[in-house]
C-alpha positions as CSV (number, residue, x, y, z in Angstrom):
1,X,65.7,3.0,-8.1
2,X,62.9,0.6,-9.1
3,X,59.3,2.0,-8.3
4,X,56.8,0.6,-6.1
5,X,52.9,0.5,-5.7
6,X,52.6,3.0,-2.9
7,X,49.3,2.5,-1.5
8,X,47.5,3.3,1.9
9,X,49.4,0.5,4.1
10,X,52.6,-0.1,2.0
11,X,55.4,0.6,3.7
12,X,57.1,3.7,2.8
13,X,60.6,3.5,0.9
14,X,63.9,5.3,2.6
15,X,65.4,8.0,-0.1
16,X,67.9,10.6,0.8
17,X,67.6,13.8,-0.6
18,X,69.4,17.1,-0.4
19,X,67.8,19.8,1.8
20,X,67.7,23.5,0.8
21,X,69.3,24.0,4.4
22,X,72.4,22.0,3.2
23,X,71.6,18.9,5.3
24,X,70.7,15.4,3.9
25,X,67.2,14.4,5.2
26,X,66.2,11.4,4.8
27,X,61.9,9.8,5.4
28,X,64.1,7.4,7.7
29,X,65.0,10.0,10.2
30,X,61.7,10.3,11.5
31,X,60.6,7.0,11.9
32,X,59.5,6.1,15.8
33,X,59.9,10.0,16.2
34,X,56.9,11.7,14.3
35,X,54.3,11.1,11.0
36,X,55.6,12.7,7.9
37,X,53.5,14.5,5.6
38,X,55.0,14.5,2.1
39,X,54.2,16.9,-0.6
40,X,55.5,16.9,-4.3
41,X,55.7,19.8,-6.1
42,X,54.5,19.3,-9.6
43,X,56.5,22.1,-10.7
44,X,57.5,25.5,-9.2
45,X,55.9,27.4,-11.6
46,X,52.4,25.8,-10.4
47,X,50.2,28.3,-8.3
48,X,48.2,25.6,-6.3
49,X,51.3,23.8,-5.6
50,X,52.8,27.0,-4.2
51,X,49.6,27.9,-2.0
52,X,49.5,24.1,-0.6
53,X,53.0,24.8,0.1
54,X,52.3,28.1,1.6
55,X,49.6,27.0,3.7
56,X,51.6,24.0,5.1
57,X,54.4,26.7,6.0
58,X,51.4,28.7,7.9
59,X,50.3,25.7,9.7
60,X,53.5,24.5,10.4
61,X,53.8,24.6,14.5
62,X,49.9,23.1,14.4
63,X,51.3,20.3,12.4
64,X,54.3,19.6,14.7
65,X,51.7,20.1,17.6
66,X,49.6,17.3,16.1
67,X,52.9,15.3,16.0
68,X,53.8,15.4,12.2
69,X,56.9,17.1,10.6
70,X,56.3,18.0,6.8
71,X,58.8,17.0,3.9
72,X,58.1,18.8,0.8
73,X,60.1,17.6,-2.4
74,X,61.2,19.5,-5.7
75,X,62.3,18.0,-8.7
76,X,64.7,20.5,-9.4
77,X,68.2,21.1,-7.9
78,X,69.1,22.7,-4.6
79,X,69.4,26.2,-5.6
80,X,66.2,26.5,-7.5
81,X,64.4,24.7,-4.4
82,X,66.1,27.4,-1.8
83,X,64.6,29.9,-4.2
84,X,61.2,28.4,-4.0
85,X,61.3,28.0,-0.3
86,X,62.8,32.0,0.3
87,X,60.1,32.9,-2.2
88,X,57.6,31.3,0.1
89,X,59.6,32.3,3.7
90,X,59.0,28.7,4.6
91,X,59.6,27.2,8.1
92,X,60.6,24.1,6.8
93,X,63.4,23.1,4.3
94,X,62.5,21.2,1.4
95,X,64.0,19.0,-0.5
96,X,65.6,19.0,-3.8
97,X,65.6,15.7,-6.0
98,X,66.7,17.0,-9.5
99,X,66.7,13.7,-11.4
100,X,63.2,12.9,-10.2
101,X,64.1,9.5,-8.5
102,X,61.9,9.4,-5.6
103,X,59.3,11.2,-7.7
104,X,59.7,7.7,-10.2
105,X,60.1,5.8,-6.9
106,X,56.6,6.8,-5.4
107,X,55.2,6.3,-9.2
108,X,55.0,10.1,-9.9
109,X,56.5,9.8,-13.2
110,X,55.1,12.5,-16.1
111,X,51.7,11.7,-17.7
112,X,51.8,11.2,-21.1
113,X,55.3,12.7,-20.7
114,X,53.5,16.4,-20.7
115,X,51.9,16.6,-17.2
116,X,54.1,15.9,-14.0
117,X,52.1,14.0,-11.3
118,X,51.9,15.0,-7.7
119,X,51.3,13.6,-4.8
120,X,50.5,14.1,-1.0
121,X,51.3,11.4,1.4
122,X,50.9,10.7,5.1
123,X,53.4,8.2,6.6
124,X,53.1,7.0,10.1
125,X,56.1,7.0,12.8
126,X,56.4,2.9,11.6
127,X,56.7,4.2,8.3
128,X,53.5,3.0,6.6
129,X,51.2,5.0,4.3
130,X,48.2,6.0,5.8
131,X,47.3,8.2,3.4
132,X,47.5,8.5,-0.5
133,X,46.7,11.2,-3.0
134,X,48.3,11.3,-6.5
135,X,46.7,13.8,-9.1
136,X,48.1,15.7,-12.4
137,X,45.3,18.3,-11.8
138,X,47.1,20.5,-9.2
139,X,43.6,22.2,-8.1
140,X,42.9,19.6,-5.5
141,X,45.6,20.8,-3.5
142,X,43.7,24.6,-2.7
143,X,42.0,22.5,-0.1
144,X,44.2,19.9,1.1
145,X,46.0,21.6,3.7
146,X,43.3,21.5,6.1
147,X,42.3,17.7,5.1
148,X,45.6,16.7,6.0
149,X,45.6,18.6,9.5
150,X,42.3,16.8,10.5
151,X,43.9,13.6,9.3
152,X,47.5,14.1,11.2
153,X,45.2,15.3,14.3
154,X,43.5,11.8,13.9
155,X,46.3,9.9,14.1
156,X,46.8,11.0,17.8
């Protein structure tokens, strides 16, 4: 997989990853249905990551309401990622891409080779990025949750 310059009004590249609820999801099963917000995980021992997460798994039905499904991705294999998501007791499954490929594919590749990047994306029922945030400081996320609702809710 070759990587691309994701950026607000690219179109959105197809993977297929592994779910933790044994099915095989991919961004392309949504499109013409519903927005996807996506969320990387930087790494499962990050706390911000895992209160993002958490908070998306509270808000979950107002998400859906607002016409968005959520897709969160772990760069670690299935079993880890189902022990995340039971850790959490998330609504959602997520997703488990163990060699990193649509991590490298959405230019999330390690900083430095020491600090994973993350990212959180918004991608429209055409399957264009409306919105964009890559970081490798994992504190942004204590408030994205709520940014990404209003900017779902706009969408409508």
């Amino acid at each position: 997989m070759d990587s691309i310059e994701a950026k607000i009004g690219s179109f959105a590249p197809d993977f297929h990853l592994l779910a933790t609820n044994g099915q095989e999801i991919s961004l392309s099963d949504f499109r013409g249905k519903s927005n996807v917000i996506m969320f990387f995980i930087r790494e499962t021992t990050c706390p911000q990551c895992r209160t993002h997460v958490a908070q998306l798994g509270r808000m979950y039905e107002q998400f859906r309401e607002a016409g968005a499904e959520i897709i969160v991705i772990l760069g670690e294999n299935v079993e880890k990622a189902r022990e995340y998501a039971e850790g959490i007791n998330l609504p959602f499954p997520i997703l488990a891409d163990p060699g990193r490929n649509v991590y490298n594919l959405y230019e999330l590749e390690k900083y430095f080779l020491l600090f994973q990047r993350t990212a959180s994306l918004v991608v429209d029922k055409d399957g264009l990025v409306r919105y964009l945030k890559r970081t490798t400081v994992p504190n942004v996320w204590l408030q994205e949750t709520r940014e990404l609702f209003g900017f779902v809710d706009s969408l409508n």
